[in-house]
N, C-alpha and C positions, 0 to 999 in steps of 0.2 A: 453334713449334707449326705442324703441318701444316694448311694452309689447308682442306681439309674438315674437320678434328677441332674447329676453332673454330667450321665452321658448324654443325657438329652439337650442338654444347655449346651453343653461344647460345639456346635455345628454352630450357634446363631454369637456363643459369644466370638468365635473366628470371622462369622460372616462381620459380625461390626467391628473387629479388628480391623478387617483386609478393607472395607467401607471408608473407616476415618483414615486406615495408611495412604491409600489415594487421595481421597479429599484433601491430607496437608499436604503433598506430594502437588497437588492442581497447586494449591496455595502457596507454595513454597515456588513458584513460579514469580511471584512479583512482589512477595514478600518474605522476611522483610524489607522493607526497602532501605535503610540504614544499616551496616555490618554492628550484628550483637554479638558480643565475645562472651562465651561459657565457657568459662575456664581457659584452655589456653586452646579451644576451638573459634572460632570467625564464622560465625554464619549468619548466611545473606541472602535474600530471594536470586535465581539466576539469572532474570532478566535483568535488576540493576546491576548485579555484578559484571555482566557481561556485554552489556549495552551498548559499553564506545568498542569494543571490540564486533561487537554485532553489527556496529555502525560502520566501522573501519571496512571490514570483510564486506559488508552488503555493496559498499560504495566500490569496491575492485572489482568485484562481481559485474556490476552496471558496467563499470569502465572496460573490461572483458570482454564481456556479452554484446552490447551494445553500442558504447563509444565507438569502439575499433571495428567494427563493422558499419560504420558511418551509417546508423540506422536513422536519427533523428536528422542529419543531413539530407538523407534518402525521401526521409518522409517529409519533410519541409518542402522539396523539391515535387512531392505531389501535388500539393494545395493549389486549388484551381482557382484562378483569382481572373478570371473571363469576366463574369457578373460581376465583381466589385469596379473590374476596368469599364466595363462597359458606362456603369454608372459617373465612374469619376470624370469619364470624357464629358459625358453628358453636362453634367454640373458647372465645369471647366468652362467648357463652352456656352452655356447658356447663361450661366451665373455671374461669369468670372469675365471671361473673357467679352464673351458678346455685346454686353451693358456697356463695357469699356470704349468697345470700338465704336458703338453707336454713339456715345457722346463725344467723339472725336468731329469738330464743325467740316461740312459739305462731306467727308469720308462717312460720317455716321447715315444720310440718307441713304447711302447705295447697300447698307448693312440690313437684310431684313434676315424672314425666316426660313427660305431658299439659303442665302449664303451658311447660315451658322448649321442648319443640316448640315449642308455638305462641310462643314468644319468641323464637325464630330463625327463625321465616316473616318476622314481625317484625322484626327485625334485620336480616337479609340484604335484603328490601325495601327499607328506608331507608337501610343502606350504600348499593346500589346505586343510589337515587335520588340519592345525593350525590356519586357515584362521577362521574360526567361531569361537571359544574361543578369538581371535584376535580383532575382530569385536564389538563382546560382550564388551569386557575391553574397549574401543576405544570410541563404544557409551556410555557407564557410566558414564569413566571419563568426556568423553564431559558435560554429562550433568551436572554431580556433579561440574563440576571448572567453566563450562561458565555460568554467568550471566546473561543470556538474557533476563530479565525483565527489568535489571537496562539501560542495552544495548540500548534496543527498547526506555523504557522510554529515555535518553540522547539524541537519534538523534532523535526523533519527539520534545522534545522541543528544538533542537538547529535548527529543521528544515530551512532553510529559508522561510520567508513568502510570498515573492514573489514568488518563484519558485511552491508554493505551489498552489498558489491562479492564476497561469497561466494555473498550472496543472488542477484544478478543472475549469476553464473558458472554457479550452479544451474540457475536458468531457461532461462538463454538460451545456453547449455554447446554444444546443437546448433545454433544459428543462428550464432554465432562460428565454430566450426568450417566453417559453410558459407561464412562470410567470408572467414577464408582460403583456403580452397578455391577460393574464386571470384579470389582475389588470384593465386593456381599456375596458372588456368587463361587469366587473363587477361595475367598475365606468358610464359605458353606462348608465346600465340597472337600476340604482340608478337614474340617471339624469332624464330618462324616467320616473317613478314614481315618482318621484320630479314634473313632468309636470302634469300628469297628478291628482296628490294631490291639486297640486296649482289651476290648471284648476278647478276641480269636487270642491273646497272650496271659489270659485271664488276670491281667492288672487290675481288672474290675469286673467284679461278677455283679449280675443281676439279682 
């Protein structure tokens, strides 16, 4: 091969060098997903490898950050549950209760649509007076009996990895791209200085 044609090529065969070392480097991410033994190495994509420990760590994290700051407690204790009270008096008393009393004999004539208004002002009132002390017990127990560490932890390692690694190709589809991209251009710019070494030490004359 003619001593320029090799210096010429050296920039672009580096740029697809540094190109494919990212590309399997992206891929080596989720693959393989079974550990392949060469020789007396073990290699495995990082995310199966690391998964129940990814699972593990993410789940103390939550527990950390969040549990112990009684966030989901906190935030439970927001939910405004006015309009669902409001309705349920309603129903209560028109539905439930009202039909009832009215077919009770001589007590059902004195039962019309005056009385049972006024027995859902009534009603909705004292739901809602119960409704916060209610709420209170509700977010507790939640917190105290549900295990959401062990939770989280369980379905991130039972995640599937496929579905996983589709998801993340979706998202991050243009930042990998610029990865490589940036592997072409840093492999270029390698090449280029490869040239121009060999040139200025006269390894290779023109």
């Amino acid at each position: 091969m003619p001593p320029y044609l090799l210096l010429i090529l050296t920039p672009f065969i580096t740029a697809a060098i540094g190109w494919f070392t990212n590309w399997v480097a992206i891929k080596m991410l989720f693959h393989p997903r079974v550990p392949v033994r060469i020789f007396c190495w073990k290699w495995q994509g990082l995310i199966p490898r690391r998964q129940l420990q990814l699972a593990c760590e993410s789940a103390e994290i939550i527990e950390r950050e969040i549990l112990q700051q009684h966030m989901i407690l906190n935030e439970i204790k927001k939910i405004n549950l006015e309009p669902y009270l409001e309705k349920t008096a309603h129903t209560l008393v028109w539905e439930r209760i009202g039909p009832q009393l009215q077919a009770i004999p001589l007590l059902g004539s004195f039962i019309n649509d005056g009385i049972l208004a006024k027995f859902e002002v009534i009603a909705c009132a004292e739901i809602k007076n119960e409704a916060g002390p209610l709420i209170e017990k509700v977010a507790t127990q939640f917190e105290a009996s549900v295990d959401l560490k062990q939770m989280i932890e369980d379905n991130i390692a039972a995640f599937d990895l496929e579905r996983l690694e589709s998801i993340v190709n979706a998202v991050a589809k243009r930042e990998f791209r610029t990865i490589e991209g940036l592997g072409a251009v840093l492999g270029f710019v390698i090449g280029c200085l490869q040239v121009v070494l060999l040139w200025a030490t006269g390894a290779i004359a023109l």
